[in-house]
PQR file of N, CA, C, O and H, with PARSE charges and radii, in Angstrom:
ATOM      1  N   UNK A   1       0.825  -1.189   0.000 -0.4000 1.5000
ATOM      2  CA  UNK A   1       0.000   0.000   0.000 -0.0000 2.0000
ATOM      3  C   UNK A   1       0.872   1.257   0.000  0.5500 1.7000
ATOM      4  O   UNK A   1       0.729   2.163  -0.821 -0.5500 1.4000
ATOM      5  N   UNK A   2       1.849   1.252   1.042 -0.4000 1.5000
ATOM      6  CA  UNK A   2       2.543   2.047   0.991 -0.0000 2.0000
ATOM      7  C   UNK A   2       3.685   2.238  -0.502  0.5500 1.7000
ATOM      8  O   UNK A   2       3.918   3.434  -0.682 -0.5500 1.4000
ATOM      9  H   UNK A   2       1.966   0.517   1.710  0.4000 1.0000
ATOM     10  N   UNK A   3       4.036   1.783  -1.015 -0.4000 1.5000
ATOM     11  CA  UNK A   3       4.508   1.798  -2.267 -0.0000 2.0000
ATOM     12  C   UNK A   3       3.968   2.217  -3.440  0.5500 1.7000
ATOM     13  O   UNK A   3       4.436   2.979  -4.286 -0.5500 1.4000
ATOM     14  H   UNK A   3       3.847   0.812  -0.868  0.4000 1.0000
ATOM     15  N   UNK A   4       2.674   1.493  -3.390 -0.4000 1.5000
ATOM     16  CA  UNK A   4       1.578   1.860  -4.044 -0.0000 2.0000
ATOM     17  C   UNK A   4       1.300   3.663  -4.299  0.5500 1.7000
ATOM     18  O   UNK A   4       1.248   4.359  -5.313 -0.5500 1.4000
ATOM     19  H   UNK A   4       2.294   0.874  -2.703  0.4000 1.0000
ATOM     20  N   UNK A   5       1.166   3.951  -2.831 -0.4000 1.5000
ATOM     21  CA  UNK A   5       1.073   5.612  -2.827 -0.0000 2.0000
ATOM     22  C   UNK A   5       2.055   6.440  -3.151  0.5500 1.7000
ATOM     23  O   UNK A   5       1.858   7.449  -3.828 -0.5500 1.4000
ATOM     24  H   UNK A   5       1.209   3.386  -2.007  0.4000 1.0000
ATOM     25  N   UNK A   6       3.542   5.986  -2.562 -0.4000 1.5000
ATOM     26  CA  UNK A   6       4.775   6.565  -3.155 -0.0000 2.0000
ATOM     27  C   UNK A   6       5.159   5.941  -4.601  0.5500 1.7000
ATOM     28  O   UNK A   6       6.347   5.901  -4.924 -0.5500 1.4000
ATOM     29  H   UNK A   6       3.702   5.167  -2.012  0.4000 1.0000
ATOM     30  N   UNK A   7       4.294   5.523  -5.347 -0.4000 1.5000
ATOM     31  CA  UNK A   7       4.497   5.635  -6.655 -0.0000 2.0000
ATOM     32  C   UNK A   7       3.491   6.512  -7.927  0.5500 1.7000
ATOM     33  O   UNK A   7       3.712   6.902  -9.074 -0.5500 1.4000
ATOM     34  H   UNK A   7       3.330   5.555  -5.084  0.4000 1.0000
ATOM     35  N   UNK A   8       2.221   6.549  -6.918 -0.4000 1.5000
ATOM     36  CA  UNK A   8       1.562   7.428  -7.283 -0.0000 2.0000
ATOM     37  C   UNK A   8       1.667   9.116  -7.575  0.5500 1.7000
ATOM     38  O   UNK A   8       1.234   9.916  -8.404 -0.5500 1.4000
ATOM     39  H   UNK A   8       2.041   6.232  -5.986  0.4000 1.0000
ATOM     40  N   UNK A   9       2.390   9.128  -6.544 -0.4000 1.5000
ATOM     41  CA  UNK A   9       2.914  10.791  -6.144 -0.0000 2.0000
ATOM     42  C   UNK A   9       3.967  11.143  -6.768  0.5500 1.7000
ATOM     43  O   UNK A   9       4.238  12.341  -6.849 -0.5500 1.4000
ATOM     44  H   UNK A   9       2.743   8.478  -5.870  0.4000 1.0000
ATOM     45  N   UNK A  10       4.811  10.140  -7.361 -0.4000 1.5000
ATOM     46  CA  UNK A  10       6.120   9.799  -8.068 -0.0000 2.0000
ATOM     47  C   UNK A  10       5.544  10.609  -9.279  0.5500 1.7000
ATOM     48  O   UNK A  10       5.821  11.763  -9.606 -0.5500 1.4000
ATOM     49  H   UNK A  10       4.590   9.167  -7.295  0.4000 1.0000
ATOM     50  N   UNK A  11       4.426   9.473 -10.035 -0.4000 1.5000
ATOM     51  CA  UNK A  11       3.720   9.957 -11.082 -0.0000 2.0000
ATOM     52  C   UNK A  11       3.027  10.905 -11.392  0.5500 1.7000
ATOM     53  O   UNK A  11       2.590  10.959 -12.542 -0.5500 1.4000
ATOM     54  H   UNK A  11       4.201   8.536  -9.769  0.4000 1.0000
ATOM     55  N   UNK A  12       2.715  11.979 -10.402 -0.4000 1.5000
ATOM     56  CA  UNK A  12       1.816  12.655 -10.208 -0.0000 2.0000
ATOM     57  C   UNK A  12       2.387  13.786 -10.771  0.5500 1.7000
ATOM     58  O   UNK A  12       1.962  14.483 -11.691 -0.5500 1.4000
ATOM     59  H   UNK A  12       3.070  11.936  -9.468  0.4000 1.0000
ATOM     60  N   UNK A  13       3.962  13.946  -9.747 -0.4000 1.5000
ATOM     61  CA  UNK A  13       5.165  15.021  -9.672 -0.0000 2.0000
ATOM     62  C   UNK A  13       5.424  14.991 -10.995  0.5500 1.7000
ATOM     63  O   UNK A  13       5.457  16.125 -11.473 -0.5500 1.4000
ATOM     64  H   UNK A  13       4.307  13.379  -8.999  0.4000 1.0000
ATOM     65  N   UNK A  14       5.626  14.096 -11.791 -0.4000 1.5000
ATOM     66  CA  UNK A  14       6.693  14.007 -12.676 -0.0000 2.0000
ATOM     67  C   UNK A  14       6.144  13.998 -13.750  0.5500 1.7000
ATOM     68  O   UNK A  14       6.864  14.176 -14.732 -0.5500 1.4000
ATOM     69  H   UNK A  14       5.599  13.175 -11.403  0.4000 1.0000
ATOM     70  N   UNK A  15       4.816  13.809 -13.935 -0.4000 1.5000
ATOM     71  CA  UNK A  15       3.549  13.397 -14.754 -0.0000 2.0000
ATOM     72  C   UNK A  15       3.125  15.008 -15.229  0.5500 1.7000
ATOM     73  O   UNK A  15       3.379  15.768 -16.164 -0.5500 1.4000
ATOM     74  H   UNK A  15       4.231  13.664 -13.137  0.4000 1.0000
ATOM     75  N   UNK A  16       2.523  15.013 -14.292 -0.4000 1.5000
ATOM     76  CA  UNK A  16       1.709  16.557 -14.546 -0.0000 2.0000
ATOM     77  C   UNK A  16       2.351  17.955 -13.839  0.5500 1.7000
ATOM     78  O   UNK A  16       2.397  19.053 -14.394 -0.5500 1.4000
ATOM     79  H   UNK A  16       2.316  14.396 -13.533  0.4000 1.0000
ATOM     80  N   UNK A  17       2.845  17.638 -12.450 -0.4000 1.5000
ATOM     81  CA  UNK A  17       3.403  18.743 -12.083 -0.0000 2.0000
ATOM     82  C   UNK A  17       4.401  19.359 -12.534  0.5500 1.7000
ATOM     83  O   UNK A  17       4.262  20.582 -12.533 -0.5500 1.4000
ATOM     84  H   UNK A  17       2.807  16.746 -11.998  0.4000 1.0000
ATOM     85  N   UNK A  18       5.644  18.859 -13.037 -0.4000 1.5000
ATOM     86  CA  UNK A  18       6.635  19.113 -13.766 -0.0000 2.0000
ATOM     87  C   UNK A  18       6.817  19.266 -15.430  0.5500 1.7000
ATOM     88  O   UNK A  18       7.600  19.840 -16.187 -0.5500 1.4000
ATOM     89  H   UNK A  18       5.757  17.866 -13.038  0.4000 1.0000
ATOM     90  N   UNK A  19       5.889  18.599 -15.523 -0.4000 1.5000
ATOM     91  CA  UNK A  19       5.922  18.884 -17.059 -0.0000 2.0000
ATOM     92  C   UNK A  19       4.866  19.176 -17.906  0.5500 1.7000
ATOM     93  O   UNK A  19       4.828  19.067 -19.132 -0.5500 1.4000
ATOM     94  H   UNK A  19       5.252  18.133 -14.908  0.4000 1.0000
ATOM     95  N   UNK A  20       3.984  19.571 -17.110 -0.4000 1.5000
ATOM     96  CA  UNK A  20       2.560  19.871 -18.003 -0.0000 2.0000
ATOM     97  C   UNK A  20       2.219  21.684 -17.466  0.5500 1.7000
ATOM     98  O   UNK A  20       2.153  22.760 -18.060 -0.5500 1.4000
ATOM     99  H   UNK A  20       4.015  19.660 -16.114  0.4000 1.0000
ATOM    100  N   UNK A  21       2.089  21.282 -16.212 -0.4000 1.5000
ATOM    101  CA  UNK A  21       1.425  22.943 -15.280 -0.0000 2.0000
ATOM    102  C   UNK A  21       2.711  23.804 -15.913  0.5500 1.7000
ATOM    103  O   UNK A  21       3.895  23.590 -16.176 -0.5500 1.4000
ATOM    104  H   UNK A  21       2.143  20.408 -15.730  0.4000 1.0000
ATOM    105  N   UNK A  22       1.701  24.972 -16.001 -0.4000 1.5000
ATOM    106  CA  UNK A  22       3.113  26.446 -16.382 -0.0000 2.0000
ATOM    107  C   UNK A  22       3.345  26.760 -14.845  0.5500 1.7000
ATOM    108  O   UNK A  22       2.841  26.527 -13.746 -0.5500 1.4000
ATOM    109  H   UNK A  22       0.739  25.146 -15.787  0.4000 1.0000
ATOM    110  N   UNK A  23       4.391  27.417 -15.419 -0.4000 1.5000
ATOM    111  CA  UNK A  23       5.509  27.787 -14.232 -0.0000 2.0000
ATOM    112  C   UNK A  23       5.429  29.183 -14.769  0.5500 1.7000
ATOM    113  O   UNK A  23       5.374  29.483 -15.962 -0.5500 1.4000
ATOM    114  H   UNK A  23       4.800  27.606 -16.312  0.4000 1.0000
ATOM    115  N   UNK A  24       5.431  30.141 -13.568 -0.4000 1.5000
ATOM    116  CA  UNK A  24       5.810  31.026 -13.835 -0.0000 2.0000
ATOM    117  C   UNK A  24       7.300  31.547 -13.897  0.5500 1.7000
ATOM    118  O   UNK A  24       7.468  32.764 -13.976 -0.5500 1.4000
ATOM    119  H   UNK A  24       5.476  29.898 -12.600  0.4000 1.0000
ATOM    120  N   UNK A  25       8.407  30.690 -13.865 -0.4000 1.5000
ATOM    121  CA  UNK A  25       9.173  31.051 -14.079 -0.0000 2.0000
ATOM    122  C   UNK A  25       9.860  31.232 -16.026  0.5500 1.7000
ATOM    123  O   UNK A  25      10.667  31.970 -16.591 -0.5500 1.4000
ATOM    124  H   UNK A  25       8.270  29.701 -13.800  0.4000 1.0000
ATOM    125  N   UNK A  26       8.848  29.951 -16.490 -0.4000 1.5000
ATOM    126  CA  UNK A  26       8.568  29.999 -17.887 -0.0000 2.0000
ATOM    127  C   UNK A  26       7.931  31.072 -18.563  0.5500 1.7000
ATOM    128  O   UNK A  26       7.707  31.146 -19.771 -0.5500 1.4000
ATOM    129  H   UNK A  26       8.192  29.351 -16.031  0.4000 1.0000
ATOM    130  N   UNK A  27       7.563  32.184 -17.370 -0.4000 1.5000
ATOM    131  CA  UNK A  27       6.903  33.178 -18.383 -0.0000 2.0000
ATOM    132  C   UNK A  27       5.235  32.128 -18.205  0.5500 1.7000
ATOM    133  O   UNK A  27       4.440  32.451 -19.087 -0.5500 1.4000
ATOM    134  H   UNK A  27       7.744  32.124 -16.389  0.4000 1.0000
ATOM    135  N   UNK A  28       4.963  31.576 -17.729 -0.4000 1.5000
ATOM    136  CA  UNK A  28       3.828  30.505 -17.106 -0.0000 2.0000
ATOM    137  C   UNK A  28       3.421  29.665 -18.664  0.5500 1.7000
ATOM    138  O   UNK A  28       2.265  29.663 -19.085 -0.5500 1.4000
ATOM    139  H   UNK A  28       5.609  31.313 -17.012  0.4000 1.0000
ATOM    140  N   UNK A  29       4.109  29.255 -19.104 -0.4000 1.5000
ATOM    141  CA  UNK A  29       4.812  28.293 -19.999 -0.0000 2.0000
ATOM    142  C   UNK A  29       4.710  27.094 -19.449  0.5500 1.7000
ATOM    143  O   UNK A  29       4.831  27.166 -18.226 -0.5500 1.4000
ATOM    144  H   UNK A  29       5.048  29.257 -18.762  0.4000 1.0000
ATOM    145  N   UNK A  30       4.421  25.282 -20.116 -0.4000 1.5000
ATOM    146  CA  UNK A  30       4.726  24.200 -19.192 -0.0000 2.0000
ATOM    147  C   UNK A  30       6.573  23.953 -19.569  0.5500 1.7000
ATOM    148  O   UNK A  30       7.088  24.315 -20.627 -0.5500 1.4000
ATOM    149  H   UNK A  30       4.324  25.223 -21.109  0.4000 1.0000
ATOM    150  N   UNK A  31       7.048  23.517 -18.842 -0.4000 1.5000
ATOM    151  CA  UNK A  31       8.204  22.876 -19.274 -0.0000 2.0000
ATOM    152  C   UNK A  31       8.371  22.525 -20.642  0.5500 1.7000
ATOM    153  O   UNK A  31       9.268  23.096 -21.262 -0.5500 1.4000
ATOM    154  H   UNK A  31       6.629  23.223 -17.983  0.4000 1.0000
ATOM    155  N   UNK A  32       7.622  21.637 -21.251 -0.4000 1.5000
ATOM    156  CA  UNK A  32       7.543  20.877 -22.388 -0.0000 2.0000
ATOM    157  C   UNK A  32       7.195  21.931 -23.382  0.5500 1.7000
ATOM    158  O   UNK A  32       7.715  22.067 -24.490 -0.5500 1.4000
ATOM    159  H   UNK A  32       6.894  21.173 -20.747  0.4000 1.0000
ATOM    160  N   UNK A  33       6.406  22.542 -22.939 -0.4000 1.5000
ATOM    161  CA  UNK A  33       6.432  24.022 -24.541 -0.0000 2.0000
ATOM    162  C   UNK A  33       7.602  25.095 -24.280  0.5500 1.7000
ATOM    163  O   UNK A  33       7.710  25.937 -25.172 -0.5500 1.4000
ATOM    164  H   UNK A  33       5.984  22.431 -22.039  0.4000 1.0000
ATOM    165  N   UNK A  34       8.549  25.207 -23.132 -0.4000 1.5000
ATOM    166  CA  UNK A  34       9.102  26.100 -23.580 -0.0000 2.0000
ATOM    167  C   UNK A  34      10.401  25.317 -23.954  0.5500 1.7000
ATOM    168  O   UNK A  34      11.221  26.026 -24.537 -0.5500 1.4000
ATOM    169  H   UNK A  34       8.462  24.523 -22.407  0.4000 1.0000
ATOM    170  N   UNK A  35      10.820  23.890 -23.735 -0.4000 1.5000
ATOM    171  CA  UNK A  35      11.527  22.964 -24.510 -0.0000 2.0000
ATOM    172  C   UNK A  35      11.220  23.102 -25.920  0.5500 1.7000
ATOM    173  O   UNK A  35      12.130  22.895 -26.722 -0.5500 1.4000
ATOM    174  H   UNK A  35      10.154  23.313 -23.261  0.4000 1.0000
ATOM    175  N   UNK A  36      10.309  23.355 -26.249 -0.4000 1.5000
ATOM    176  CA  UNK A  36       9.998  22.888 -27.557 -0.0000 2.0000
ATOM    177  C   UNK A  36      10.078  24.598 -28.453  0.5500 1.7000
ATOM    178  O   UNK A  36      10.181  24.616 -29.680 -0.5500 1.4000
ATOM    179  H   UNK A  36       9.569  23.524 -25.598  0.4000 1.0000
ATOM    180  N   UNK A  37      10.027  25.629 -27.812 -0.4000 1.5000
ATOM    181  CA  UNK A  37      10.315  27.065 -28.366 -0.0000 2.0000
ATOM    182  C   UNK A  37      11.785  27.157 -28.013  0.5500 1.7000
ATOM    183  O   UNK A  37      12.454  28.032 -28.562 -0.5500 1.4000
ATOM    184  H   UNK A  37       9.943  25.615 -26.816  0.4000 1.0000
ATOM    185  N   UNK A  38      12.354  26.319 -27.131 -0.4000 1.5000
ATOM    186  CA  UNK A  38      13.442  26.849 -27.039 -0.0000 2.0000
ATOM    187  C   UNK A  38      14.421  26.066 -28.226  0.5500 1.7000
ATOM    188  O   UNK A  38      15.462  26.615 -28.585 -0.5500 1.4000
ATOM    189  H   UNK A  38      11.811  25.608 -26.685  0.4000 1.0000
ATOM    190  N   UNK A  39      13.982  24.675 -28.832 -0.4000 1.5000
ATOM    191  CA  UNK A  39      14.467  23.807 -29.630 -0.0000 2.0000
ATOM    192  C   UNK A  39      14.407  24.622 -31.042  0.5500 1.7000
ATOM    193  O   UNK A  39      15.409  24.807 -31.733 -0.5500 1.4000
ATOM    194  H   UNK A  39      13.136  24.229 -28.541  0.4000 1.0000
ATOM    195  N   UNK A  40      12.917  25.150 -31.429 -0.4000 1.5000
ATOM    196  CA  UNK A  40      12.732  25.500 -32.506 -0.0000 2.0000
ATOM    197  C   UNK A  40      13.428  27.071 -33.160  0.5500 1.7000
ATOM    198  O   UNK A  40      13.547  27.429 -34.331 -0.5500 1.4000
ATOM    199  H   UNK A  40      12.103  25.000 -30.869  0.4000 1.0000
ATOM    200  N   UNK A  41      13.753  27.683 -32.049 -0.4000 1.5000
ATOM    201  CA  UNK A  41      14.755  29.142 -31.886 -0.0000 2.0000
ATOM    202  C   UNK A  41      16.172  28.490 -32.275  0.5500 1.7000
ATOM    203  O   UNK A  41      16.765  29.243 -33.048 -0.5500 1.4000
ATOM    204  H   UNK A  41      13.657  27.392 -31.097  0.4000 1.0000
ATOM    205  N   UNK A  42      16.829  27.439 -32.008 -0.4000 1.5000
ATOM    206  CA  UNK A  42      18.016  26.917 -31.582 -0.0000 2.0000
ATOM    207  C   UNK A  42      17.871  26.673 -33.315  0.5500 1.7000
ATOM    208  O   UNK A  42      18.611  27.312 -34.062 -0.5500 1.4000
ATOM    209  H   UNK A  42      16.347  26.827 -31.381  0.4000 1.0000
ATOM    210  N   UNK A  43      16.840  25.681 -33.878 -0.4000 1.5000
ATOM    211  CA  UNK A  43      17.000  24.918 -34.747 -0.0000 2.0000
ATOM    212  C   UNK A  43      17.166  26.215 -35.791  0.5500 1.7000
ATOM    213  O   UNK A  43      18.239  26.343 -36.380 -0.5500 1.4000
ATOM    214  H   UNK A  43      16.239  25.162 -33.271  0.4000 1.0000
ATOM    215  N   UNK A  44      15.925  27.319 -36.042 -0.4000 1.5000
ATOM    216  CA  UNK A  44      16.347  28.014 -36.940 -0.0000 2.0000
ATOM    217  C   UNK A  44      17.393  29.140 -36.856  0.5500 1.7000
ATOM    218  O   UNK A  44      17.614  29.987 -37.722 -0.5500 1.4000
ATOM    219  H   UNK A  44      15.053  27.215 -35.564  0.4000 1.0000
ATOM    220  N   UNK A  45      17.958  29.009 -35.738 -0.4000 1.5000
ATOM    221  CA  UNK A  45      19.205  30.551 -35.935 -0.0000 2.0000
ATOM    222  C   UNK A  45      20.278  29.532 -36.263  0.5500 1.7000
ATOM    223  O   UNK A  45      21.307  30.204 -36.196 -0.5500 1.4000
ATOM    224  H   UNK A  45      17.778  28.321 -35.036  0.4000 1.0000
ATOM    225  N   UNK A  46      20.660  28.167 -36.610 -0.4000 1.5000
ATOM    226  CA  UNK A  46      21.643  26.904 -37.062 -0.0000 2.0000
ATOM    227  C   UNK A  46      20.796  27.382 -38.202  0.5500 1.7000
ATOM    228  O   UNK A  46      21.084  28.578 -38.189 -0.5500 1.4000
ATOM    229  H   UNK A  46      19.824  27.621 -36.664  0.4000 1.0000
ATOM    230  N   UNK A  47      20.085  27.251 -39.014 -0.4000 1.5000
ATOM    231  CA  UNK A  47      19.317  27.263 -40.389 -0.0000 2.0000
ATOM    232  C   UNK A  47      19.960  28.555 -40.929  0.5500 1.7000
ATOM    233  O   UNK A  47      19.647  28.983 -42.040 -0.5500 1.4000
ATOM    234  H   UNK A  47      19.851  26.279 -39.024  0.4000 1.0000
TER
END
C-alpha cells in the first residue's frame, strides 16, 4: 500500500506537475512548450 502511494505521487510530480502545469518562471509556460520554443529558436538561428 505504501509503495503503491509513493508511486503514485512519483507519477503525479513528474507526470503533470513538472511537465505539463506552467511555471511562472517559464513566463507561465509548461516545461515541455518552452523545450519545444526553445528547440525550434536553436534549430532556426543553425538554419
Amino acid at each position: 500500500m505504501r509503495h503503491e502511494a509513493n508511486a503514485d505521487a512519483a507519477s503525479y510530480i513528474l507526470g503533470y506537475y513538472s511537465q505539463i502545469r506552467p511555471h511562472s518562471f517559464n513566463n507561465y509556460l509548461s516545461p515541455v512548450e518552452k523545450e519545444r520554443q526553445f528547440f525550434n529558436k536553436t534549430l532556426l538561428e543553425v538554419v
